[in-house]
C-alpha positions as CSV (number, residue, x, y, z in Angstrom):
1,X,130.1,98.6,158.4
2,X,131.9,101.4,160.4
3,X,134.5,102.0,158.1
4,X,131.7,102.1,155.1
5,X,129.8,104.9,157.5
6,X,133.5,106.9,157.8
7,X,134.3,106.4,154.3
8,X,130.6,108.0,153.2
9,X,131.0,111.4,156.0
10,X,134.7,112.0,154.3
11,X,132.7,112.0,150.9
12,X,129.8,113.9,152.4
13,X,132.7,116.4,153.4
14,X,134.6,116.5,150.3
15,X,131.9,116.8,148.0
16,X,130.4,119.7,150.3
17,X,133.8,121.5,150.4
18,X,134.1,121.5,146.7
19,X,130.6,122.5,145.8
20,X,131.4,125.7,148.7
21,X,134.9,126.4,147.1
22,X,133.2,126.4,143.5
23,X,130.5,128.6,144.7
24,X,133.3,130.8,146.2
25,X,135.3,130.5,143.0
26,X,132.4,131.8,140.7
27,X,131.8,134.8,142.9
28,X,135.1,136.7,143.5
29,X,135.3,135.6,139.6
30,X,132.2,137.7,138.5
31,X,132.8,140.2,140.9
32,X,134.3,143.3,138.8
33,X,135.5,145.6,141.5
34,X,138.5,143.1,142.6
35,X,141.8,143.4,140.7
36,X,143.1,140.2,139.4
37,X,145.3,140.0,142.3
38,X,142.8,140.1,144.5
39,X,140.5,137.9,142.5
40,X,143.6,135.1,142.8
41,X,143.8,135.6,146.5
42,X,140.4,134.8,147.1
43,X,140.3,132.3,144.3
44,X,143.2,130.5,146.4
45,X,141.8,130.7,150.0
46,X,138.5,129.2,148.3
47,X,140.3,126.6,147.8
48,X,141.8,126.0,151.3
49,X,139.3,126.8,154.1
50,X,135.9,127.6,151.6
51,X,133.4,128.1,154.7
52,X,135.3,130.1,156.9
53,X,136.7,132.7,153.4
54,X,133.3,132.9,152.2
55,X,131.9,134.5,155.5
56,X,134.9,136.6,155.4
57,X,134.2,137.5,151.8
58,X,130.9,138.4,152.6
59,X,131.8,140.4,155.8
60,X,134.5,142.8,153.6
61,X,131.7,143.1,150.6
62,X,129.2,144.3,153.3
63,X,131.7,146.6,154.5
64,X,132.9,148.6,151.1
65,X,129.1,148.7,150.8
């Protein structure tokens, strides 16, 4: 039973850190004002640590703005 209950909270996060990193992904992808370098870099940290690159996404969007 334990290792059913460990087995559902790495789903839980591996579903949650996909959706975040495809949310990410569409994003930078729409957003016309990166270069395609740029886009990539983003594209890639998305990919690696979603939660913590989106807030600093958001923080350097608010800032050109």
């Amino acid at each position: 039973m334990q290792e059913l209950l460990i087995y559902a909270l790495i789903f839980l996060a591996l579903i949650g850190h996909c959706l975040l990193a495809g949310k990410m992904y569409r994003t930078v992808h729409s957003d016309k004002s990166l270069t395609i370098t740029e886009k990539n870099d983003w594209k890639l940290k998305s990919l690696i640590f979603p939660a913590y690159f989106w807030f600093e996404y958001k923080k350097l969007k608010k800032a050109q703005d």
